[in-house]
Every structure is written in C-alpha cells, then in structure tokens.
Biopython code that builds the backbone (N, CA, C, O; Angstrom):
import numpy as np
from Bio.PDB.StructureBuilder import StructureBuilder

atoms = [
    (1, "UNK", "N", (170.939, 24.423, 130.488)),
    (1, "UNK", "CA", (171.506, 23.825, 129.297)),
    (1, "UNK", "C", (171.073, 24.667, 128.104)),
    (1, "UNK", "O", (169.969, 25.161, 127.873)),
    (2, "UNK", "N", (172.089, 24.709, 127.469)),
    (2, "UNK", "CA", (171.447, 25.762, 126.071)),
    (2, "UNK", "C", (171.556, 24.349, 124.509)),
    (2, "UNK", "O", (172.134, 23.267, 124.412)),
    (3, "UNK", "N", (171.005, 24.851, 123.928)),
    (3, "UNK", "CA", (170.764, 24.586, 122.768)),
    (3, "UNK", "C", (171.998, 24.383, 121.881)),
    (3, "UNK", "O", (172.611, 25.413, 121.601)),
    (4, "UNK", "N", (172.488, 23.165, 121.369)),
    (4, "UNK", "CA", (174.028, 22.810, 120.734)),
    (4, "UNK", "C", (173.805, 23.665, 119.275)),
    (4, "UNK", "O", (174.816, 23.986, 118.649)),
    (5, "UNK", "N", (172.452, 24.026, 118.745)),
    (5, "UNK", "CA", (172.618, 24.692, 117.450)),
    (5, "UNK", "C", (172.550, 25.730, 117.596)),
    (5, "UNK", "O", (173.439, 26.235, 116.910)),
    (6, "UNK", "N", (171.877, 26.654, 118.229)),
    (6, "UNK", "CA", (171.558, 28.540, 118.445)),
    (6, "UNK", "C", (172.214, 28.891, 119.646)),
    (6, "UNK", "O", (173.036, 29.793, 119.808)),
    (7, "UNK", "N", (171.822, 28.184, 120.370)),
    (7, "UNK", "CA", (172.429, 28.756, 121.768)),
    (7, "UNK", "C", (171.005, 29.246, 122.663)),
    (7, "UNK", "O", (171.044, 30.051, 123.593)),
    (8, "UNK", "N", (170.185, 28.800, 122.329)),
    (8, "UNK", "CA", (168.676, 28.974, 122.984)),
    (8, "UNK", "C", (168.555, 28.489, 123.867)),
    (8, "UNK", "O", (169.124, 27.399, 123.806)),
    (9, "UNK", "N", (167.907, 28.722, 125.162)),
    (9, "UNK", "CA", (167.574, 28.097, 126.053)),
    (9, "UNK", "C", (166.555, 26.676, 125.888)),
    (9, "UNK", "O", (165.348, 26.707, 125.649)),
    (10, "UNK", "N", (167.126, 25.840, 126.021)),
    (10, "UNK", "CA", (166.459, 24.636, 125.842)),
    (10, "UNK", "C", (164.536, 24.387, 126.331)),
    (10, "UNK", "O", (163.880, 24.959, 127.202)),
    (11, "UNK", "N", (164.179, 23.437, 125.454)),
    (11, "UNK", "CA", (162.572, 23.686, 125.787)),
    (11, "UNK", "C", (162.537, 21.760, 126.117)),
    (11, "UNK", "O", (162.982, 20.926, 125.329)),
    (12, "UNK", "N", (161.924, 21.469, 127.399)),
    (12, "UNK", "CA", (161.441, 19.923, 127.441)),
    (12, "UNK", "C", (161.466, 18.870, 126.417)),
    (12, "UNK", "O", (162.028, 17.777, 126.355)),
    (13, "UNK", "N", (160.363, 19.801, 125.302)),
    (13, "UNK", "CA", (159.635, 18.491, 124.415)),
    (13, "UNK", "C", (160.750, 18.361, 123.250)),
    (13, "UNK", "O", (160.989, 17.303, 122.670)),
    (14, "UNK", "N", (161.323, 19.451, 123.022)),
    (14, "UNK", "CA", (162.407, 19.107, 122.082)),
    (14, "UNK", "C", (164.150, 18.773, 122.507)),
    (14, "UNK", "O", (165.012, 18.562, 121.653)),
    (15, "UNK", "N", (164.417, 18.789, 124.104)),
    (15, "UNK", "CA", (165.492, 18.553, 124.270)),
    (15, "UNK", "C", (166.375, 17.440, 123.875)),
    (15, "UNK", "O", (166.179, 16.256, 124.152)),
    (16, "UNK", "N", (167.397, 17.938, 123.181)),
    (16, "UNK", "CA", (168.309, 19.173, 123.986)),
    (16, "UNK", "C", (168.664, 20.436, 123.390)),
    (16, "UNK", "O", (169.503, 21.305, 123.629)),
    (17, "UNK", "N", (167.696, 20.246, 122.481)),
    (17, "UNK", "CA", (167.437, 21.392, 121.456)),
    (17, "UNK", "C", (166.180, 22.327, 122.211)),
    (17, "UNK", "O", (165.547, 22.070, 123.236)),
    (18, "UNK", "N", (166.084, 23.546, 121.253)),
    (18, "UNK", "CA", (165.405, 24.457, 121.887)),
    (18, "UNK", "C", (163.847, 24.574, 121.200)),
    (18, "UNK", "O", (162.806, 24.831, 121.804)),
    (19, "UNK", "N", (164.057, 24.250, 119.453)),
    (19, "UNK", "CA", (163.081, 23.934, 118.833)),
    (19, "UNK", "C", (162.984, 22.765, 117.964)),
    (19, "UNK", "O", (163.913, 21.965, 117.853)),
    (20, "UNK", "N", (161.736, 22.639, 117.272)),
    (20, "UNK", "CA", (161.747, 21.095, 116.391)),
    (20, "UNK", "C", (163.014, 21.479, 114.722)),
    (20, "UNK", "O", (163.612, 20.662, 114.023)),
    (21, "UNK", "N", (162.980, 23.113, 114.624)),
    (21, "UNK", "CA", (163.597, 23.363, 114.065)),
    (21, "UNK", "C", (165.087, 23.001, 114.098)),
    (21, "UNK", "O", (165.669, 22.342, 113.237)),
    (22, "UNK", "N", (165.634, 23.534, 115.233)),
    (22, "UNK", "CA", (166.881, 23.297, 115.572)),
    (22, "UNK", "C", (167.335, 21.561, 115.634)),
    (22, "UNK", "O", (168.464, 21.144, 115.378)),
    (23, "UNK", "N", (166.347, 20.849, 115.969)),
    (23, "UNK", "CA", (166.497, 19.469, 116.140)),
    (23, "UNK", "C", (166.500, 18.725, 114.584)),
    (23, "UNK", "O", (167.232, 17.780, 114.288)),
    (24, "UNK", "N", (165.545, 19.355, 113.699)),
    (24, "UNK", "CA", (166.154, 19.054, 112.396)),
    (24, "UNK", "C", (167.109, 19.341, 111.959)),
    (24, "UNK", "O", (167.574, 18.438, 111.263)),
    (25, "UNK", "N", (167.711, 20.224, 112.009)),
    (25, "UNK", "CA", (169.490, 21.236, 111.502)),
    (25, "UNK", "C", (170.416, 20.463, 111.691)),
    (25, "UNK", "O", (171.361, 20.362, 110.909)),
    (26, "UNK", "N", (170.208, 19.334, 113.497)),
    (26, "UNK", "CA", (170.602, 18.992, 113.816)),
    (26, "UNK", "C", (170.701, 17.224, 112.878)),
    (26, "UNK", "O", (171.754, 16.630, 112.645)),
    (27, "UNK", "N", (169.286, 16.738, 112.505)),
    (27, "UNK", "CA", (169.377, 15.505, 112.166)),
    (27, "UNK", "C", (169.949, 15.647, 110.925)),
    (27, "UNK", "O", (170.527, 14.656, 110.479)),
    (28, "UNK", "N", (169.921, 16.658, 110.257)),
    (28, "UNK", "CA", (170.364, 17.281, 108.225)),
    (28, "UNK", "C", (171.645, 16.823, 109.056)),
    (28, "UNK", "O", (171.699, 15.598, 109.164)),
    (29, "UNK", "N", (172.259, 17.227, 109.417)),
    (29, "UNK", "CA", (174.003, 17.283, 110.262)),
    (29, "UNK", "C", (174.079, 15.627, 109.396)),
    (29, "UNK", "O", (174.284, 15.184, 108.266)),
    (30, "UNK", "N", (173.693, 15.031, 111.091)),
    (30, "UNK", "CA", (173.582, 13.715, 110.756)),
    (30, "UNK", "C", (173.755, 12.678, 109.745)),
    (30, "UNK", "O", (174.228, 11.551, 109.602)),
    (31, "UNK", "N", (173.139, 13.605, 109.111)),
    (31, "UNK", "CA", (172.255, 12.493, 107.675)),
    (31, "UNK", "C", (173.342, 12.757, 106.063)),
    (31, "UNK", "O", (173.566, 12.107, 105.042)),
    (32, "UNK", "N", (173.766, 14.083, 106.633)),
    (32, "UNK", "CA", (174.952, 14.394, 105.216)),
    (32, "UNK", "C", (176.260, 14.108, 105.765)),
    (32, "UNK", "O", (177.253, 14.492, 105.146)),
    (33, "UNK", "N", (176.396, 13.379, 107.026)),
    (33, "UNK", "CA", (177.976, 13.160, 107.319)),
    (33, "UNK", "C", (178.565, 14.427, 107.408)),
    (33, "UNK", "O", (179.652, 14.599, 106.858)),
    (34, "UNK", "N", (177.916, 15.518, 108.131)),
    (34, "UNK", "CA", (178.833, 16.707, 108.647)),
    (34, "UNK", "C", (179.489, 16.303, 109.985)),
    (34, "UNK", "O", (180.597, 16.722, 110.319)),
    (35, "UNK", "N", (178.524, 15.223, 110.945)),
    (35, "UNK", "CA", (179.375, 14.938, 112.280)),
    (35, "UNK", "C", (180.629, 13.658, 112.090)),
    (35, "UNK", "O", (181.168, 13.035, 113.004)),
    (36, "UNK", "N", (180.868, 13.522, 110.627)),
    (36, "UNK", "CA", (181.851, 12.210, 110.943)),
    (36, "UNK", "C", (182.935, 12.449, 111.284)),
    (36, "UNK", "O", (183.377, 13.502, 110.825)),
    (37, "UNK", "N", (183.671, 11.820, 112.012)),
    (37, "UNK", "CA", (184.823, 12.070, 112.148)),
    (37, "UNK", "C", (186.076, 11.065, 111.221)),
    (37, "UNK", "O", (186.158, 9.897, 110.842)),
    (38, "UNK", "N", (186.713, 11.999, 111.168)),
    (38, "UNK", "CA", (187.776, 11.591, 109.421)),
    (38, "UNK", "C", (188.854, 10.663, 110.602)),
    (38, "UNK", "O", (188.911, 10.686, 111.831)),
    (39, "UNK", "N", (189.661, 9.845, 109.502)),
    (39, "UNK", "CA", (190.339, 8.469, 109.782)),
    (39, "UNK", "C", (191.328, 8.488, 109.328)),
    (39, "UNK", "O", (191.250, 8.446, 108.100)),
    (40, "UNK", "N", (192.824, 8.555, 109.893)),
    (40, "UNK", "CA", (193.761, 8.073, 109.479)),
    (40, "UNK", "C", (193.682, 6.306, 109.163)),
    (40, "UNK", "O", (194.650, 6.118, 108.427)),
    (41, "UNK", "N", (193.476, 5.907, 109.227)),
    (41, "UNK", "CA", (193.186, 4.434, 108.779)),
    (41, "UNK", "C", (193.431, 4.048, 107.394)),
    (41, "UNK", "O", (192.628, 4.100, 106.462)),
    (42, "UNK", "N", (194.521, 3.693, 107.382)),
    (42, "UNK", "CA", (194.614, 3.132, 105.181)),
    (42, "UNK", "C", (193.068, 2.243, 105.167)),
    (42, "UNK", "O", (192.129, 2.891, 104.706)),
    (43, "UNK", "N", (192.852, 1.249, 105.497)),
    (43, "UNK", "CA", (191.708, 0.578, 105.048)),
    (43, "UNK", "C", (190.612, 1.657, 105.084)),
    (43, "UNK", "O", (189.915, 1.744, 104.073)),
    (44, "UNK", "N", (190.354, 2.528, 106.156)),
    (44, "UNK", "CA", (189.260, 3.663, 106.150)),
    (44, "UNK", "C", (189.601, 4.126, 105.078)),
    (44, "UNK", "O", (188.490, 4.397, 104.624)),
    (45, "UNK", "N", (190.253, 4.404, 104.376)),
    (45, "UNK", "CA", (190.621, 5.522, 103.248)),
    (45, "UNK", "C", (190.529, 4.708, 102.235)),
    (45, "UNK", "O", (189.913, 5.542, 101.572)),
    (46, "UNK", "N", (190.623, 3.451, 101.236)),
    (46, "UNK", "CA", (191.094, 2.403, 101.253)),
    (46, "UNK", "C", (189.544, 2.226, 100.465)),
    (46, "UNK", "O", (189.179, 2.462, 99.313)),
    (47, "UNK", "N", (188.920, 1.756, 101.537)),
    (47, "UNK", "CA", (187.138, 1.880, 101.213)),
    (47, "UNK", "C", (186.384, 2.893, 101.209)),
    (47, "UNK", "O", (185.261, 2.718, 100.736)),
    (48, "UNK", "N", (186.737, 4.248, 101.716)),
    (48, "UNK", "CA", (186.393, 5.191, 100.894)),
    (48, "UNK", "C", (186.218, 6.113, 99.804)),
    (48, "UNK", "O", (185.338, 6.876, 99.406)),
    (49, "UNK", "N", (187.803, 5.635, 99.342)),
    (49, "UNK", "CA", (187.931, 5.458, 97.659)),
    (49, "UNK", "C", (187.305, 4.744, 96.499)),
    (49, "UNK", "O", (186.959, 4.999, 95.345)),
    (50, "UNK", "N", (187.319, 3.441, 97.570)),
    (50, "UNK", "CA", (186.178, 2.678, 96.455)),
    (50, "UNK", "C", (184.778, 3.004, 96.763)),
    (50, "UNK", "O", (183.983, 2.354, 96.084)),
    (51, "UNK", "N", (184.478, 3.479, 97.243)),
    (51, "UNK", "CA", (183.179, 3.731, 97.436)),
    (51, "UNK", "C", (182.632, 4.813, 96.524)),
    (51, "UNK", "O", (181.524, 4.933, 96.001)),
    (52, "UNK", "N", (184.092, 5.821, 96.467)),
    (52, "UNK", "CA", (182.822, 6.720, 95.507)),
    (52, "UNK", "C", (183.354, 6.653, 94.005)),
    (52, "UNK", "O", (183.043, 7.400, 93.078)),
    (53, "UNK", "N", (184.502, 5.243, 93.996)),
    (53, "UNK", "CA", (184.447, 5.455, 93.128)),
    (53, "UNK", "C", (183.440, 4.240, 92.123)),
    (53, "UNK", "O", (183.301, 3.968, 90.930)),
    (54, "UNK", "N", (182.838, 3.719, 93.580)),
    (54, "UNK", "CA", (181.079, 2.876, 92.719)),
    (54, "UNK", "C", (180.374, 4.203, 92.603)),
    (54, "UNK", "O", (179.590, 4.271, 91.657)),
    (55, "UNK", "N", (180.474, 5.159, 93.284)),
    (55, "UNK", "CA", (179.345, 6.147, 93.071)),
    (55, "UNK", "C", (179.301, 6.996, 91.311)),
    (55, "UNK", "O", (178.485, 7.189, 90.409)),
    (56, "UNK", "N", (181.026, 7.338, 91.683)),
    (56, "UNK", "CA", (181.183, 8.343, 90.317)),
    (56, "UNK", "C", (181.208, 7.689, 88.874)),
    (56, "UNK", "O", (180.597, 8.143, 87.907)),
    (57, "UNK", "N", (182.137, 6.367, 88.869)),
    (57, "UNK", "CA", (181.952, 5.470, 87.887)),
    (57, "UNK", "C", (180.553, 5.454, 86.810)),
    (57, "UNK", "O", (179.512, 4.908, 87.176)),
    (58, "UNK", "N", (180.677, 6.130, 85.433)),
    (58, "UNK", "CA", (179.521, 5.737, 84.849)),
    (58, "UNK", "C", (179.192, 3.957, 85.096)),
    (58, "UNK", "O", (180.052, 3.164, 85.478)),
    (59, "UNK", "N", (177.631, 3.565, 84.748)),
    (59, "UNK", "CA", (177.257, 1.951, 84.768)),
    (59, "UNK", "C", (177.620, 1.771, 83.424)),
    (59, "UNK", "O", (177.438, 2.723, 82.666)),
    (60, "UNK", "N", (178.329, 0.230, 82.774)),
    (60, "UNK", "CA", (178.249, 0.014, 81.434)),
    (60, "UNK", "C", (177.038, -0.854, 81.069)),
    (60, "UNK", "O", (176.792, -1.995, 81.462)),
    (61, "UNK", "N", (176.443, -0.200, 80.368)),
    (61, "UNK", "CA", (175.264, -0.848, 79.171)),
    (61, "UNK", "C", (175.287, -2.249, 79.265)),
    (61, "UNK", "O", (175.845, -2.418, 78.180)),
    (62, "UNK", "N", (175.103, -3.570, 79.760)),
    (62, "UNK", "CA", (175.003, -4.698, 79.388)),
    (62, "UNK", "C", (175.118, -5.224, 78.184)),
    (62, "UNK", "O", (175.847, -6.112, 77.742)),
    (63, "UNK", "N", (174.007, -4.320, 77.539)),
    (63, "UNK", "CA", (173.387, -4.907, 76.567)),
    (63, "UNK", "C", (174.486, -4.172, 75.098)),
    (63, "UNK", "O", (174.349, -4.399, 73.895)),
    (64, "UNK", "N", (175.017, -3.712, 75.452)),
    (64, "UNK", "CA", (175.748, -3.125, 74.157)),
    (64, "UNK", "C", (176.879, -3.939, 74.448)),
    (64, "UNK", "O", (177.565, -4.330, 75.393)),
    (65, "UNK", "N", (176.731, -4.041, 72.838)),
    (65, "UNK", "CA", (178.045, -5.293, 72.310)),
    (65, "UNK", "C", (178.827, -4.575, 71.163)),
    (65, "UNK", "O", (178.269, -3.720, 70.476)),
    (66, "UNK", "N", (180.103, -4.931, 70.975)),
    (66, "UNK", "CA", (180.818, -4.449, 70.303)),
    (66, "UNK", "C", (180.672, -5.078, 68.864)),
    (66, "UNK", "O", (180.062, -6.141, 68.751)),
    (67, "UNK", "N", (181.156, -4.518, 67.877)),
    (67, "UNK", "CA", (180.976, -5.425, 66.463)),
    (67, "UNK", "C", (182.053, -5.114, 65.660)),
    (67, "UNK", "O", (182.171, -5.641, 64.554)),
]
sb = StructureBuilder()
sb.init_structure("model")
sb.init_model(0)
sb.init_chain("A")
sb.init_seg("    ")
for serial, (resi, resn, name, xyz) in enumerate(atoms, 1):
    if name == "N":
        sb.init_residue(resn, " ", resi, " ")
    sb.init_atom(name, np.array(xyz, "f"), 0.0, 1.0, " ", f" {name:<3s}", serial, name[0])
structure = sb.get_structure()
C-alpha cells in the first residue's frame, strides 16, 4: 500500500500514511473542506449561500441609534 499523499511506502504507526507529516496534509485537507464533495442540490446551494452570507455580512451595532 503506498501513501494517498506522496506515494511513500506506508509505515505501521502512521497508516495509511507514510509519515505523521503526511497524515497532517492529510487532516489540513479535511479541516479546510478540500475533500467535500460539491451538490447539485438547490437546498445544498440554498444554505450555502446563506451561510456565507452570515459570514460576509458586516454585524450591525445594537447600540447605535439613529437621530
């Protein structure tokens, strides 16, 4: 079995990776949504719109009032 990130021959303690290195590269993947797989789905799309658009949206001030 080789290694899904280098192509290294795989080592026991880190399989199925070859190093602890490669096994992180692997969890970064993970963790930034490089392995997702994209959705024709209107509702998938739907709530992914709103989602960033809570992200990008400045917050409004509460406390500021108009006069």
């Amino acid at each position: 079995m080789s290694c899904p990130i280098c192509g290294g021959e795989t080592q026991k303690t880190h399989r199925p990776f070859c190093c602890k290195r490669c096994a992180d590269i692997d969890l970064g993947k993970w963790l930034t949504g490089a392995y997702s797989v994209p959705s024709q789905d209107l509702e998938d799309i739907e709530n992914a719109l709103e989602e960033a658009g809570r992200v990008q949206a400045p917050e409004k001030n509460p406390q500021q009032t108009r006069h």
